[in-house]
ZAPASE-990966 format. One record per atom (N, C-alpha, C): residue number from 0; residue in one letter; atom name; y, x, z. Coordinates in Angstrom, 3 decimals. Each point is the difference from the previous one (the first is absolute). Last residue first. Layout:
N
<NUM,'A','CA',<Y,X,Z>>
...
//
This chain:
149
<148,'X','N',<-58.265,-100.293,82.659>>
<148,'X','CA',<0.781,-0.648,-1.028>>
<148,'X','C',<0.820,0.832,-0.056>>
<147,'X','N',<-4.929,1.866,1.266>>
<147,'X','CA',<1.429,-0.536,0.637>>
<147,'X','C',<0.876,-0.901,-1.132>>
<146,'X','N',<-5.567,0.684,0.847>>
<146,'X','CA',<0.747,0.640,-0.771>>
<146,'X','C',<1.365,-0.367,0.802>>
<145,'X','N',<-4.207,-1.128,1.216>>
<145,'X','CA',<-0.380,0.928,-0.661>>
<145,'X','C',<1.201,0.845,-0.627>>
<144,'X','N',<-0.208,-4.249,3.414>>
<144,'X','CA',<-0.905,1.198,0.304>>
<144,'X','C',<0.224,1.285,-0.632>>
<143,'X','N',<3.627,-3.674,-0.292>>
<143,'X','CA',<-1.264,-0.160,-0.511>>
<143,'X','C',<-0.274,1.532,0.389>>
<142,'X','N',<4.008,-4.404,0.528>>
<142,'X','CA',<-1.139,1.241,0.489>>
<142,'X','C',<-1.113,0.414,-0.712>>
<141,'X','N',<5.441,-3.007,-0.656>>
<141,'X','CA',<-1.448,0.075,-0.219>>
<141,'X','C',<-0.657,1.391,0.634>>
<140,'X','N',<4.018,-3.819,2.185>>
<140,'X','CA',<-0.719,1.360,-0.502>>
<140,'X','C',<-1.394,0.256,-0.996>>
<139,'X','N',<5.163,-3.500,2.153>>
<139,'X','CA',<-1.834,0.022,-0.556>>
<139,'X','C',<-0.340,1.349,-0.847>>
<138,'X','N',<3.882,-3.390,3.187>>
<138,'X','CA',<-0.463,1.479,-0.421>>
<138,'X','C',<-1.684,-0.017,-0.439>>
<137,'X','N',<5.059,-3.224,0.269>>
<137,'X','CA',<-1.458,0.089,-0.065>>
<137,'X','C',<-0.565,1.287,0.127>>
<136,'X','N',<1.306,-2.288,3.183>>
<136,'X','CA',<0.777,1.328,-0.829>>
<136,'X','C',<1.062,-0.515,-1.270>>
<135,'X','N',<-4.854,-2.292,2.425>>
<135,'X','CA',<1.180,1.132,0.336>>
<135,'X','C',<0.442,0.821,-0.451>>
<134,'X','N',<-2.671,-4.234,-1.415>>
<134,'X','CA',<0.287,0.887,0.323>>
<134,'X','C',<1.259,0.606,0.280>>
<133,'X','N',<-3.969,-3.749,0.544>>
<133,'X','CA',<1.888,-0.599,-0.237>>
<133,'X','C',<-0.196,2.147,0.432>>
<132,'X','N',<-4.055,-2.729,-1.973>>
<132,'X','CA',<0.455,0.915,0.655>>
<132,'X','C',<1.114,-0.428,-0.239>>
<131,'X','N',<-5.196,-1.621,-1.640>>
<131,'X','CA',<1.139,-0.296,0.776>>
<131,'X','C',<1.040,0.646,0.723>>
<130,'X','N',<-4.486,-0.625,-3.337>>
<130,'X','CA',<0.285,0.772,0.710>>
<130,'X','C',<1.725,-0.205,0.236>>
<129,'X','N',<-4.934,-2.483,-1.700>>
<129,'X','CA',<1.237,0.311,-0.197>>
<129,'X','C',<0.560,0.760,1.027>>
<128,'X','N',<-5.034,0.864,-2.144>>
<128,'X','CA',<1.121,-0.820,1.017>>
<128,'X','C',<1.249,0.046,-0.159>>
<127,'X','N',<-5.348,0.437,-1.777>>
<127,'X','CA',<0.806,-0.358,-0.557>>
<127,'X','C',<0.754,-0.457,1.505>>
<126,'X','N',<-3.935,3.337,0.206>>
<126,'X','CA',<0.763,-1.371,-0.008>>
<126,'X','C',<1.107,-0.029,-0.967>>
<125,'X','N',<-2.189,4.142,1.682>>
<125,'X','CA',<-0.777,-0.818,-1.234>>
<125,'X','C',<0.282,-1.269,-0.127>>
<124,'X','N',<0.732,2.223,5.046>>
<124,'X','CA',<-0.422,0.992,-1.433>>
<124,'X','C',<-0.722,-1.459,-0.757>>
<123,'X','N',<4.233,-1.554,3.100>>
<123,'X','CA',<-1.361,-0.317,0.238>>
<123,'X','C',<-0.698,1.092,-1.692>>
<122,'X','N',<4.618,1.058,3.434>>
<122,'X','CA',<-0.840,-0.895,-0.857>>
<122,'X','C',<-1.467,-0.342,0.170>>
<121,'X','N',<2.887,2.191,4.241>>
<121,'X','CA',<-0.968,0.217,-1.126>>
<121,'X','C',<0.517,-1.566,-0.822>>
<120,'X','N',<2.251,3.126,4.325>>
<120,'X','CA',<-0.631,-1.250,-0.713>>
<120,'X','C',<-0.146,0.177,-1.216>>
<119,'X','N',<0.631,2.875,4.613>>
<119,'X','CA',<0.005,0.095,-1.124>>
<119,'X','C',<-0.489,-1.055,-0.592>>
<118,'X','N',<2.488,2.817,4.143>>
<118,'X','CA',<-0.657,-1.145,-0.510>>
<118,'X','C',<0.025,-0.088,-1.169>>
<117,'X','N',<0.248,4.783,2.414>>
<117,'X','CA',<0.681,-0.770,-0.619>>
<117,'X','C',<-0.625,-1.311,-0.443>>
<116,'X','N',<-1.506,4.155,1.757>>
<116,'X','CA',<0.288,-1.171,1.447>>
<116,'X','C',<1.431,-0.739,-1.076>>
<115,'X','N',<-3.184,3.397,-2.081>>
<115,'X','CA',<0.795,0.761,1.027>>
<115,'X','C',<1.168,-1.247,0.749>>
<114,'X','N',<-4.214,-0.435,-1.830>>
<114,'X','CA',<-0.007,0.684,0.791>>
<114,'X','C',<0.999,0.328,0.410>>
<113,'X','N',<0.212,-2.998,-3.434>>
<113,'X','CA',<-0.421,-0.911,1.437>>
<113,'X','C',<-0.028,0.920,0.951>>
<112,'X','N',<0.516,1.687,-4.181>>
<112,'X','CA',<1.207,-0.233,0.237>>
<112,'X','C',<-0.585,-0.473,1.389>>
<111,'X','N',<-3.211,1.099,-2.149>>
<111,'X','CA',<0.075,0.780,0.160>>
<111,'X','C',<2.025,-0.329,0.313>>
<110,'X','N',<-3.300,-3.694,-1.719>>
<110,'X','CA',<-0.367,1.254,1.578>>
<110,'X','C',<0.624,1.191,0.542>>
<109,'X','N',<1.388,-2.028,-4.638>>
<109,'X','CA',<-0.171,-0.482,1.654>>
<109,'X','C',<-0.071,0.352,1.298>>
<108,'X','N',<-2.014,1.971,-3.935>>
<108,'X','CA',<1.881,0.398,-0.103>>
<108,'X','C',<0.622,-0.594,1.040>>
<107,'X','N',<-5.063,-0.766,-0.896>>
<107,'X','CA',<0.323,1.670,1.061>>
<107,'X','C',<1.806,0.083,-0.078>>
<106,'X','N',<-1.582,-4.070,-2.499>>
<106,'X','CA',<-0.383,0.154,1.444>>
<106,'X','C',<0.399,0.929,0.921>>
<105,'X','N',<0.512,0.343,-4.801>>
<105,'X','CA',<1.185,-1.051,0.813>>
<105,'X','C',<-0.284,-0.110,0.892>>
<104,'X','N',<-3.451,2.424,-1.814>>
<104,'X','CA',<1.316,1.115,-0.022>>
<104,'X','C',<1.008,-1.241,0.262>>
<103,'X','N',<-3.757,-2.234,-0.999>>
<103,'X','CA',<-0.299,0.925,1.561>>
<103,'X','C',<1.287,0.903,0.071>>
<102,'X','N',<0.190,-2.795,-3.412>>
<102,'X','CA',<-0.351,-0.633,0.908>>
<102,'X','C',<-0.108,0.527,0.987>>
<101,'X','N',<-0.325,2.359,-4.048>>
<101,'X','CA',<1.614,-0.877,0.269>>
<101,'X','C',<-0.027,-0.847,1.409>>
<100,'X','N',<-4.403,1.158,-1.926>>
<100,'X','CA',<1.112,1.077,0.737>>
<100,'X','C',<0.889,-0.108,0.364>>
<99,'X','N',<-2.309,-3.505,-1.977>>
<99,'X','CA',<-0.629,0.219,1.389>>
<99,'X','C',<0.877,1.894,0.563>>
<98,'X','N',<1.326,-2.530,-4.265>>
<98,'X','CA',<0.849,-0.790,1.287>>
<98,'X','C',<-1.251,0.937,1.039>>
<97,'X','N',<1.421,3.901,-3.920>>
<97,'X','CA',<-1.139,-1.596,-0.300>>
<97,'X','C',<0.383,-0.435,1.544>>
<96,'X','N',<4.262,2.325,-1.689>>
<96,'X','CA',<-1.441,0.518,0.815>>
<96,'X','C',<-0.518,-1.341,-0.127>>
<95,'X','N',<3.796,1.040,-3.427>>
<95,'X','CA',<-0.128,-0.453,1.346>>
<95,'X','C',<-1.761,0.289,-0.317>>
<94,'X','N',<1.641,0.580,-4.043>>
<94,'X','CA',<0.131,1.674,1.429>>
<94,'X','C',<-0.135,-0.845,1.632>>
<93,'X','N',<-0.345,-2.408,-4.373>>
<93,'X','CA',<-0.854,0.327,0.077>>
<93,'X','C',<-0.153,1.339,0.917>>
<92,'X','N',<2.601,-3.944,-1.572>>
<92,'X','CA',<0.005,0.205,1.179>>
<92,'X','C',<-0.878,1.560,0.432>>
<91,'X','N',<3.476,-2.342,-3.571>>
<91,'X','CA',<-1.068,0.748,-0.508>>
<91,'X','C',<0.090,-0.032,2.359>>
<90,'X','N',<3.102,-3.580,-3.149>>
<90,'X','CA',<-0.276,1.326,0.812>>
<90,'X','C',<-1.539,0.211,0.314>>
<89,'X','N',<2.735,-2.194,-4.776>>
<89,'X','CA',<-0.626,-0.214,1.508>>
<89,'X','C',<-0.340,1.026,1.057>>
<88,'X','N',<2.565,0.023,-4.034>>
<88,'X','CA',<0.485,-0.956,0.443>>
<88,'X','C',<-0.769,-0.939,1.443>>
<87,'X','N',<-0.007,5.253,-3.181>>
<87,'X','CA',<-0.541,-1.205,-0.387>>
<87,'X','C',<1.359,-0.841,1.388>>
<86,'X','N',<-0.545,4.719,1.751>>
<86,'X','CA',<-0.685,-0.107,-1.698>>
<86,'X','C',<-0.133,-1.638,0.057>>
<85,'X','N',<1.837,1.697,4.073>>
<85,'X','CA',<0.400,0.875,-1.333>>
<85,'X','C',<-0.478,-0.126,-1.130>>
<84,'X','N',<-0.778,-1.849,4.431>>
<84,'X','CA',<0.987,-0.724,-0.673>>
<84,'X','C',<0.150,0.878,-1.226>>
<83,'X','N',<-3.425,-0.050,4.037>>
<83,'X','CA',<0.263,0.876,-0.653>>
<83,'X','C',<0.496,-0.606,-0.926>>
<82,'X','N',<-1.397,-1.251,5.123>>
<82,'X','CA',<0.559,0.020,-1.200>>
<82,'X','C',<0.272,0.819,-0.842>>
<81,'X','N',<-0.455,-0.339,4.849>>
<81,'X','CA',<-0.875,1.147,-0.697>>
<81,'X','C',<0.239,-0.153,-1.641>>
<80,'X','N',<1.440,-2.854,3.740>>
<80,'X','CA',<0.780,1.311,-0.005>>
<80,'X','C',<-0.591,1.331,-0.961>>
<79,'X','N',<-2.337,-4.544,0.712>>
<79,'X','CA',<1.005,-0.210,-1.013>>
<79,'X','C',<1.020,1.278,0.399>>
<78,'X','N',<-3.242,-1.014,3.221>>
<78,'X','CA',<-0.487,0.717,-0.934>>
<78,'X','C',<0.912,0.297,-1.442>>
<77,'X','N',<0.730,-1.445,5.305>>
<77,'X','CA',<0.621,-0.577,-1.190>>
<77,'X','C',<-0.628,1.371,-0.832>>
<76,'X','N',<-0.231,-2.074,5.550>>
<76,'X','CA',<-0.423,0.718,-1.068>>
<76,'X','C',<0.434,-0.196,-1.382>>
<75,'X','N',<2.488,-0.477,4.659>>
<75,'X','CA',<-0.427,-0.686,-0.995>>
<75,'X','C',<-0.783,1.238,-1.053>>
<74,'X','N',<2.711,-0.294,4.977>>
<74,'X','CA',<-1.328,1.100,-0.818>>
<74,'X','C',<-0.212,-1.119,-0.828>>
<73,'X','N',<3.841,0.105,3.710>>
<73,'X','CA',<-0.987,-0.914,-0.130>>
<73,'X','C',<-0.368,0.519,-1.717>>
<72,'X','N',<2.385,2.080,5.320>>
<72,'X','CA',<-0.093,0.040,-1.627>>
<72,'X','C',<-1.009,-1.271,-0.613>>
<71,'X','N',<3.570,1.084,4.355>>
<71,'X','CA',<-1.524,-0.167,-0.374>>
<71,'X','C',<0.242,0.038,-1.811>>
<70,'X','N',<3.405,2.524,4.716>>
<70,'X','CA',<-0.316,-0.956,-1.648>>
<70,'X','C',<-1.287,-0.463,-0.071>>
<69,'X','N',<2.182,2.506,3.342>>
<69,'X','CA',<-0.755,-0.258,0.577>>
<69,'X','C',<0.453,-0.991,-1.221>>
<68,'X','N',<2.924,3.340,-0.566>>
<68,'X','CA',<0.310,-1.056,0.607>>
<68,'X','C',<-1.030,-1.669,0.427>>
<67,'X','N',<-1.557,5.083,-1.446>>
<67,'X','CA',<1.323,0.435,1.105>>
<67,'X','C',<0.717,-1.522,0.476>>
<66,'X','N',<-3.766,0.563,-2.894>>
<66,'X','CA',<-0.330,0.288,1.224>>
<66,'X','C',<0.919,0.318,0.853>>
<65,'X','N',<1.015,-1.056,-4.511>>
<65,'X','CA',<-0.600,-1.000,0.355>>
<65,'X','C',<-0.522,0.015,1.545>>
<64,'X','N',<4.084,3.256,-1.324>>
<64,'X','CA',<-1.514,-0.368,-0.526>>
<64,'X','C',<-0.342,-1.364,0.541>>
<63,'X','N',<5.901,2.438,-0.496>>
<63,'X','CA',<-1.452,-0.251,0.920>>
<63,'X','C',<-1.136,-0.374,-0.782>>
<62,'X','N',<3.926,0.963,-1.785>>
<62,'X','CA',<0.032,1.048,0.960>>
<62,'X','C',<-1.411,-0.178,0.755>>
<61,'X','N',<3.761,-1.976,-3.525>>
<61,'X','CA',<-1.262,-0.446,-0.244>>
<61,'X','C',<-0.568,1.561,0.671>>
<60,'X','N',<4.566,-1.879,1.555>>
<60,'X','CA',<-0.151,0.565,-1.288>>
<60,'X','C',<-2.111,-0.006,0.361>>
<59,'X','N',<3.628,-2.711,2.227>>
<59,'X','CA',<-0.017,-0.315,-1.209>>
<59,'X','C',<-0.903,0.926,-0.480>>
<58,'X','N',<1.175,0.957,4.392>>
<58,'X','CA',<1.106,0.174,-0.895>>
<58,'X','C',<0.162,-0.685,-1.184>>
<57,'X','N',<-3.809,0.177,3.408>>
<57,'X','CA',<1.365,-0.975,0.241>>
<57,'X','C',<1.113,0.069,-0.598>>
<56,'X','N',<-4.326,0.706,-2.807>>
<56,'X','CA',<0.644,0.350,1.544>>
<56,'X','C',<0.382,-0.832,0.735>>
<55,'X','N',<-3.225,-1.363,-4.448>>
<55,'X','CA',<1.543,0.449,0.571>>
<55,'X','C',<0.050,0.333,1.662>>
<54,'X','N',<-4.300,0.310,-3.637>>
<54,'X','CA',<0.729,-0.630,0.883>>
<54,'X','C',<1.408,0.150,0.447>>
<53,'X','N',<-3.173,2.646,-2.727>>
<53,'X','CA',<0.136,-1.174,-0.608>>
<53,'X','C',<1.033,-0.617,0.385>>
<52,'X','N',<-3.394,4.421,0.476>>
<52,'X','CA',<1.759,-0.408,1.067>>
<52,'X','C',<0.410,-1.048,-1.460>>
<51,'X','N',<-5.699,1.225,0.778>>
<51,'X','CA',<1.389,-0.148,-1.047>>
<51,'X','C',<1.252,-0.902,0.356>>
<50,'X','N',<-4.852,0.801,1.695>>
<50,'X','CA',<1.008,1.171,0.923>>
<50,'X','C',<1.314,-0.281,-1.006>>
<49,'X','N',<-3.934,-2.702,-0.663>>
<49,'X','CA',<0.468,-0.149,1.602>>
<49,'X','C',<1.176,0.500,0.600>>
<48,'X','N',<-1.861,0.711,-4.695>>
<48,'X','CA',<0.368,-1.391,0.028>>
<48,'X','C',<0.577,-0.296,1.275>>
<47,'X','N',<-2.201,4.296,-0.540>>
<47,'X','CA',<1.531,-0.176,-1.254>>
<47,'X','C',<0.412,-1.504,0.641>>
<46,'X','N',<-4.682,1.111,1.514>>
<46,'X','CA',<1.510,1.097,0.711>>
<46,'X','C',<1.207,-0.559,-0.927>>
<45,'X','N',<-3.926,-2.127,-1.779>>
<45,'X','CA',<0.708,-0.565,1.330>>
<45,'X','C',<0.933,1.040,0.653>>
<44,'X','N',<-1.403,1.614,-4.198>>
<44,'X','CA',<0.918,-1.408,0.385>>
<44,'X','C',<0.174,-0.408,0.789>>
<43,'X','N',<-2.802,3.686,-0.237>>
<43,'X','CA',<1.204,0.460,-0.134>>
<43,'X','C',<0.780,-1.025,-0.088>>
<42,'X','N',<-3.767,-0.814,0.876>>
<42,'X','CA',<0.075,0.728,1.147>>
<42,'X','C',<1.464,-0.051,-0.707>>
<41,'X','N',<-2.842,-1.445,-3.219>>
<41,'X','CA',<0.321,-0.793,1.498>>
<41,'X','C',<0.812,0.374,1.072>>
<40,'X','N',<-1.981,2.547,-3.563>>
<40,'X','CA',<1.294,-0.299,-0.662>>
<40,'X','C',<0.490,-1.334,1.334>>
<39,'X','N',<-3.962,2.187,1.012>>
<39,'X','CA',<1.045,0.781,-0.293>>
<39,'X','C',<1.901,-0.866,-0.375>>
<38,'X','N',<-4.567,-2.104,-0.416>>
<38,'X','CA',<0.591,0.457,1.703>>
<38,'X','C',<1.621,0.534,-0.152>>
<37,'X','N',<-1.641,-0.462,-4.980>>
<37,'X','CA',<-0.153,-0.340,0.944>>
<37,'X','C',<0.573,-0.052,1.225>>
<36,'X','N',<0.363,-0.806,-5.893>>
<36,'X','CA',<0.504,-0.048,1.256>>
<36,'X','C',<-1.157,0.220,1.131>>
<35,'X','N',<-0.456,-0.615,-4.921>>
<35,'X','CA',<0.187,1.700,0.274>>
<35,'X','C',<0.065,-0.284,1.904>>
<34,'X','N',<0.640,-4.216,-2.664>>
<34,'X','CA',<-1.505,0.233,-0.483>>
<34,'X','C',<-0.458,1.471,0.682>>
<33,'X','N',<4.308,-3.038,2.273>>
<33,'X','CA',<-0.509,0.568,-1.391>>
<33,'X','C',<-1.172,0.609,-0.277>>
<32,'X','N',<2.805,-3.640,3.135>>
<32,'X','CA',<-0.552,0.944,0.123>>
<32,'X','C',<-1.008,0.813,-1.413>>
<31,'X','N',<4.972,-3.168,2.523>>
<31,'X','CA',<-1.052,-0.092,-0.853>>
<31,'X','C',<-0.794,1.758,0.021>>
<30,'X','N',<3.649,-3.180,2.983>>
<30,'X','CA',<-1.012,0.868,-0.619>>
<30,'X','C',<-0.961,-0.273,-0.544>>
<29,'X','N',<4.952,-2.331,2.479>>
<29,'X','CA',<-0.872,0.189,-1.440>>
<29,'X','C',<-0.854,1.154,-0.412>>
<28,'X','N',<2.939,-1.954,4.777>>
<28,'X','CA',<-0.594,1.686,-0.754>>
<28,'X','C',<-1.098,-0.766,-1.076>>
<27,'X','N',<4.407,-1.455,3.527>>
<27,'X','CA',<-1.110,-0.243,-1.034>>
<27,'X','C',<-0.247,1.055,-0.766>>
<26,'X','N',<2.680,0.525,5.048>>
<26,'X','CA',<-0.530,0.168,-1.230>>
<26,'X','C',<-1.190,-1.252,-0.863>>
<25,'X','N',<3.744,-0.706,4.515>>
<25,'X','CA',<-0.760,0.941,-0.337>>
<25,'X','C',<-0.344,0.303,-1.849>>
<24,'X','N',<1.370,-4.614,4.011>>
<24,'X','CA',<0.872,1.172,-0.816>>
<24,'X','C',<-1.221,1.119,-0.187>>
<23,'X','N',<-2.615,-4.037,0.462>>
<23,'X','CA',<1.787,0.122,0.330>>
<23,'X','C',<-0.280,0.850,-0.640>>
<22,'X','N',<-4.336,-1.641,-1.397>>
<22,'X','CA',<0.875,0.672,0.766>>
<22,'X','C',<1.141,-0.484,-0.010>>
<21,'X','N',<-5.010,-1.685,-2.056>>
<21,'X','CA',<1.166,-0.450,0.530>>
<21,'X','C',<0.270,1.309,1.104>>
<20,'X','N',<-4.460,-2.591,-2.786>>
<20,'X','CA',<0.879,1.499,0.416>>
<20,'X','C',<1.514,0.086,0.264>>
<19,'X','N',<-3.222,-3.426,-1.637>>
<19,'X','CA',<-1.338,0.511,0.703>>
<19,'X','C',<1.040,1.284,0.325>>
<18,'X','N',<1.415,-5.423,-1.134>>
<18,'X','CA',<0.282,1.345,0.241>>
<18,'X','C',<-1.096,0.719,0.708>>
<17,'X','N',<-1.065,-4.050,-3.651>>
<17,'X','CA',<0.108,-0.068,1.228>>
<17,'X','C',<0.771,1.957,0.332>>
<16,'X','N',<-0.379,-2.468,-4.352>>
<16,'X','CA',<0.803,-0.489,0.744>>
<16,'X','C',<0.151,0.086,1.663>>
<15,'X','N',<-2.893,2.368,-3.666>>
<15,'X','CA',<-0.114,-1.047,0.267>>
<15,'X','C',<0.742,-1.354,0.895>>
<14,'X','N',<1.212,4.969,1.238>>
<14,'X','CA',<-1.061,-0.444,-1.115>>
<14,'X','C',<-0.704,-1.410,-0.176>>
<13,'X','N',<4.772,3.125,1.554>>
<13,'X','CA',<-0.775,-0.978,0.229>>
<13,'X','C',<-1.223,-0.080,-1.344>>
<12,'X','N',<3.487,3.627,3.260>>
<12,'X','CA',<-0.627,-0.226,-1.334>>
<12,'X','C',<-0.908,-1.549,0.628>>
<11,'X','N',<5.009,2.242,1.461>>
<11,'X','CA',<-1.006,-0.010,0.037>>
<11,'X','C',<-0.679,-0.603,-0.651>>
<10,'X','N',<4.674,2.335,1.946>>
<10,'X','CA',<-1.121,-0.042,-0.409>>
<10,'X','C',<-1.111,-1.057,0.069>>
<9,'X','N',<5.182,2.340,1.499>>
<9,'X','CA',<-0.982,-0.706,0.270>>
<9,'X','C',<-0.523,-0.386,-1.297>>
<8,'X','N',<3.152,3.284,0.473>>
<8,'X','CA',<0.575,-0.878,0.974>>
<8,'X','C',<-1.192,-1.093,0.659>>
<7,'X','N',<-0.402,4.761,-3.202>>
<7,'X','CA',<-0.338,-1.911,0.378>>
<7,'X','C',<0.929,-0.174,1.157>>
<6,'X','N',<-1.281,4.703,-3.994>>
<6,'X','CA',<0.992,-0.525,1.796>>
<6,'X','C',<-0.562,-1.620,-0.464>>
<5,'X','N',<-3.130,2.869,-3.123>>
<5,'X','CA',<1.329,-1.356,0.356>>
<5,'X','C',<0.432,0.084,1.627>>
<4,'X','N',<-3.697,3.193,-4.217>>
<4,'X','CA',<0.492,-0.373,1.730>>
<4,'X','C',<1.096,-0.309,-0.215>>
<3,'X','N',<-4.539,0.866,-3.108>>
<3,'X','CA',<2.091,-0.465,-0.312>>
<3,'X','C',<0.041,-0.584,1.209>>
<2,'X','N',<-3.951,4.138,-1.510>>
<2,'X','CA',<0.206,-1.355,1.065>>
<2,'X','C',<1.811,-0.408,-0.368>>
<1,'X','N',<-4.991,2.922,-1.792>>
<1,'X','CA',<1.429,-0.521,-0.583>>
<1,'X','C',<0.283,-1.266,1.633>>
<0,'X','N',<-3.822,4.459,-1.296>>
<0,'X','CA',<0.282,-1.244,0.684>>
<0,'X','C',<1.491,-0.272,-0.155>>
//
């Protein structure tokens, strides 16, 4: 499971011109979910994504979590993290997870931030949306379940 997490100042996704997701300050979290990925690999992102000192202190220095300055996150699904750019001029999707898995493993990744009492706004799975952010920092991370950068 691949996720590109964004500090925000604020956020949010529109589909069809109407907004179906919208935060203040906190995280955008771009995940995508891969053909190998489960629960598992769920568990270990939402801990990473909630508990990652991002935030500035009071000193400036990036000390605190999303659960430490009562942040929301807003969860866009994005299968395009699965891309495979290395051969030719088009990207190869074929490691992202078929959409009815991908679907339920973005559900349980959710759910599983909501438990631990963080608000959480959604895209819309399998849409076409634009996605809207004034970021912070900037700071932007890539994550992924299986391996480290």
């Amino acid at each position: 499971m691949r996720a590109v997490v964004q500090r925000v100042k604020e956020s949010k996704v529109e589909v069809n011109g109407r907004i179906v997701g919208a935060i203040d300050s906190g995280l955008l979290v771009f995940l995508g979910v891969g053909e190998d990925d489960s629960e598992e690999d769920c568990d270990y992102l939402s801990n990473k994504v909630v508990r990652l000192r991002i935030f500035p202190d009071t000193k400036g220095l990036m000390n605190l979590s999303l659960m430490e300055i009562g942040g929301s996150a807003l969860v866009v699904s994005q299968f395009t993290l699965w891309g495979d750019c290395r051969k030719g001029r088009r990207p190869s999707f074929v490691r992202a997870a078929r959409p009815e898995r991908a679907k339920q493993l973005y559900e349980h990744f959710i759910g599983l931030i909501r438990k631990k009492g963080v608000f959480v706004a959604t895209g819309e799975f399998r849409e076409m949306m634009d996605v809207y952010l004034i970021n912070d920092g900037p700071v932007t991370l890539m994550l992924d379940s299986k391996k480290s950068f």
